[in-house]
Phi, psi and omega in degrees: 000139169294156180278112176272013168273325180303314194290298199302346172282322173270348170262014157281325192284308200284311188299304189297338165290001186256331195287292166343338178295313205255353167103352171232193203232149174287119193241294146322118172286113171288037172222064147242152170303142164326295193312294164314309209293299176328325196271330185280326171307290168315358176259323188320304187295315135067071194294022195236341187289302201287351162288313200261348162277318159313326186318334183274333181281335233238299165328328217236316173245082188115332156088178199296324172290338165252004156274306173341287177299304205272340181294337162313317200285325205286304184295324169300310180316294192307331143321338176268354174280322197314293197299337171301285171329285175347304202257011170279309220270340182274323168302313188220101175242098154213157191316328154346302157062272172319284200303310171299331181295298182326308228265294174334322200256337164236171206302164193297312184318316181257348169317315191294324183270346164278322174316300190321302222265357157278326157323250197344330184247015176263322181296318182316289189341279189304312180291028191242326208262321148322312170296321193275346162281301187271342207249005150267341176274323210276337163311337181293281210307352202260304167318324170323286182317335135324336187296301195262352187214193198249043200278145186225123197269142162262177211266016160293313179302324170288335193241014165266324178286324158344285177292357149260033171237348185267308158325302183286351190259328217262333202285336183257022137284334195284313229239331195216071204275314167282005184275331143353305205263303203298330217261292161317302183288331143306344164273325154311333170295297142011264196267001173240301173303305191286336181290301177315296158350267197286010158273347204261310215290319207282318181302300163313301182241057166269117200280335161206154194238134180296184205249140156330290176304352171275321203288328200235315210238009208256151175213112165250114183266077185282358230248015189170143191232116052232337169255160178236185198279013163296283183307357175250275253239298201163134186294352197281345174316309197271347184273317171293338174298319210257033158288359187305323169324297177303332199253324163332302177320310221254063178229190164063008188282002184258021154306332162291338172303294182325330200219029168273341169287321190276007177236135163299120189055087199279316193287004171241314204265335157292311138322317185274322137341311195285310208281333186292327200293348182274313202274302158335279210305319190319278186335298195279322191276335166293345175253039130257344180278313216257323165317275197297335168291347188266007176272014194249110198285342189200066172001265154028258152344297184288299156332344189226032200285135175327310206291302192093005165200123181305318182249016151311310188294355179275302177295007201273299196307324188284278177298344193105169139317300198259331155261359159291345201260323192297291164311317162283010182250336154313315171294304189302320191312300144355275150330298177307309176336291201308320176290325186293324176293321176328314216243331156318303184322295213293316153341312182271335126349248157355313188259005148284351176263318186273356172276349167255012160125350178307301182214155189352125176311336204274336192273355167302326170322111163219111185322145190276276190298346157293316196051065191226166162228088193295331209276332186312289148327317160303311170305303161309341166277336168245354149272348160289358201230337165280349186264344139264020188295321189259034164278334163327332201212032176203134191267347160263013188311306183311317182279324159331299184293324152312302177315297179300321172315320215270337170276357159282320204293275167316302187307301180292314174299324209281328198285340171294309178338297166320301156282337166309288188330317189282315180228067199276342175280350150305356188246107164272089206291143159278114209007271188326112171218147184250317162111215195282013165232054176269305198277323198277287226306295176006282208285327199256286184326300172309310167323290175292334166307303177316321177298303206306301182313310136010240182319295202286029115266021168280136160340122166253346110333132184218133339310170158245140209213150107024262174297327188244359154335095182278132162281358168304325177274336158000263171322290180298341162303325189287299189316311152303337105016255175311323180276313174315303186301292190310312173312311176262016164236012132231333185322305158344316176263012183231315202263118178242068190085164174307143190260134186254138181235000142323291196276348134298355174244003159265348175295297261062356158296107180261123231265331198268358181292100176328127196090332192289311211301311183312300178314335183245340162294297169339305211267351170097026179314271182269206155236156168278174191283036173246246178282168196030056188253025189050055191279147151243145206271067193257028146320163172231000000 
């Protein structure tokens, strides 16, 4: 009989001779499952968070036929990046996860500055999609809190609970990394039995059900008083604006990339991580989508709901009072789930960019005893918490911050991609391989990112003011700015890319030095983690 402590022994040897490969040393506890690597993406992704913080954005721009419709269109698209991902991460699986495919993948001249500036818009990303998860529990939980009494939260108030809820994800990245796997598996439990649960309960006692054509063929323009933007511009405007729902939702899935030095047989299972949590996340938020539109007892009403959330008033209408408060404390669980990995994500992330040098030598650090990248995690918690700062004073802060995740996000998913496509003989596929429908998935895939980039920087409010102003190219703007800017007038001479760092330290570089790795790369010590970085080739 085989020995499985022997196999498990040996595809412990084999991930870490793959990482070692790729230039660094195991640092990270290397014991998660195909299953964890799948949950933290699929809590990420949380179809339950962004249909119900989005639901009102998803009504008001198109109304039930373009959530409908466009979540089909949106889950079809979003598979050709996923399978783009997919098959980078099997090829090159490090926590790093973007920013290294790019460095990898393109040519020596351009490696360091594609690394540059996919870091940068992969950190937006992620720290926007923290922010737009928990700072959506927090609007749940503060609205919730309204059902039975008479609290009427202001938006100080949304955002002091915010910063305990941020406060509770970074203390249990710090302090309870193992606690981490049991916290994932209940959270997969969740978002698939209980999210399944709670669409069959709203669908079963729901006193009458809408007709397939309001749910698929019905168009609402809420997007603007006394008109909205059909009437200035076009429904197809407000119908591309109001995919937002859907592609928001359908984000954060390169947490499997992230948490791939943390996974077992990385080259297989983290792809497959990207691709289950995507195919997975479609399936359950469209039956959780088509639920609650054929339950909505009273259009109107719901769109203009008392409640201060459409679909607490759908549960309001179905259930009582006292069973909406029952279902909405499933969803804030949910949520919270989805933020706290969020935030898991971003940590790791952080800390694979400032270990090549992206950002301050000081975020490199992982406690010997925590096995955590503690300083990493507090830094994602506190610019997730500076990015909801302009909710103080803006009624579109919440769809704003969605945007920018999902354009950060995408952008950083897309530019490896782009360049694999491009400078496709530099790309030495790993097990996952697509073959010859490798370049067209590419090509559909860069396209539709591009459109995406597009559309979520239109106005989505009509007027535009002062209060309904999306700052979304704002942010990305500051951000593209800043990765551009920072690059030609100093990045260029010092950062070049992932740092292999095994072999700075058979150099005598010591890596825990602020500088040394930069300072020895300078001097021609080392190399980065790009070409002849001793890749095999395991394609066929």
């Amino acid at each position: 009989m085989a020995d499985p402590d022997g196999l498990k022994s040996t595809r412990q040897e084999q991930d870490e001779d793959r990482l070692a490969q790729l230039g660094y040393k195991q640092e990270l506890k290397r014991n998660w499952s195909l299953l964890h690597n799948f949950g933290v993406s699929f809590s990420i992704i949380s179809v339950i968070t962004g249909i119900t913080t989005l639901f009102e954005y998803g009504l008001n721009t198109g109304g039930p036929g373009v959530m409908s419709v466009g979540w089909i269109c949106v889950s079809f698209f979003t598979m050709f990046v996923a399978l783009g991902m997919a098959e980078i991460v099997s090829a090159i699986p490090t926590s790093g996860g973007p920013y290294f495919w790019a460095a990898i993948l393109a040519p020596d001249k351009y490696s360091a500055f594609f690394a540059w500036v996919t870091g940068w818009f992969n950190l937006l990303g992620q720290v926007a999609v923290t922010t737009g998860i928990t700072f959506g529990c927090a609007q749940l939980i503060a609205t919730t809190a309204t059902v039975q009494g008479s609290f009427s939260p202001t938006a100080g108030n949304t955002l002091g609970i915010y910063a305990a809820l941020l406060f509770s994800h970074a203390m249990l990245n710090t302090f309870g990394v193992k606690v981490l796997r049991y916290l994932n598996n209940t959270s997969v439990a969740l978002h698939s039995l209980g999210v399944t649960s709670f669409a069959i309960a709203v669908l079963a006692k729901a006193p009458k059900h809408q007709s397939a054509k309001f749910v698929f063929a019905s168009f609402y323009d809420g997007t603007g008083d006394p008109i909205g933007w059909s009437m200035r511009a076009s429904p197809a405007y407000v119908a591309v604006c109001g995919i937002l729902m859907s592609q928001y939702t359908i984000t954060g899935f390169d947490a499997s990339a992230h948490l791939s030095e943390e996974t077992q047989n990385a080259e297989w299972n983290a792809p497959l991580g990207v691709l289950t949590s995507v195919g997975c996340s479609s399936v359950f938020g469209f039956f959780l989508l088509i639920s609650l539109l054929f339950s909505i007892q009273d259009f109107p009403n719901t769109v203009d709901s008392a409640a201060g959330q459409p679909v607490i008033q759908i549960l309001i209408d179905i259930f009582g009072k006292s069973g909406a408060l029952a279902l909405m404390t499933l969803v804030i669980l949910c949520v919270w789930h989805a933020g706290l990995f969020s935030m898991t994500s971003n940590s790791r992330m952080m800390f694979g960019f400032s270990r090549d040098g992206g950002l301050p030598h000081f975020f490199t650090n992982v406690d010997a005893r925590f096995q955590s990248p503690i300083r990493t995690v507090w830094l994602a918690a506190t610019l997730s918490f500076l990015l909801a700062i302009p909710s103080l004073g803006s009624t579109v802060a919440f769809s704003a911050a969605t945007s920018i995740a999902t354009i950060g996000l995408y952008i950083s998913y897309t530019l490896p991609i782009l360049i694999g496509m491009i400078w496709h003989r530099n790309f030495r596929k790993g097990p996952f391989n697509l073959r010859f429908a490798s370049r067209p998935i590419a090509l559909v895939a860069s396209c539709y990112v591009a459109f995406l980039t597009i559309v979520f920087c239109l106005p989505q409010a009509n007027p535009v003011d002062s209060q309904t102003l999306n700052y979304t190219p704002v942010a990305v703007g500051i951000v593209a700015v800043w990765a551009l800017g920072s690059w030609v007038l100093w990045a260029r001479r010092w950062f070049t890319g992932p740092i292999r760092q095994i072999e700075a330290e058979r150099a005598g570089v010591d890596v825990s030095e602020p500088g040394a790795l930069e300072r020895a790369e300078r001097e021609g010590v080392v190399g980065v983690g790009g070409k002849g970085r001793g890749d095999t080739d395991t394609s066929s």
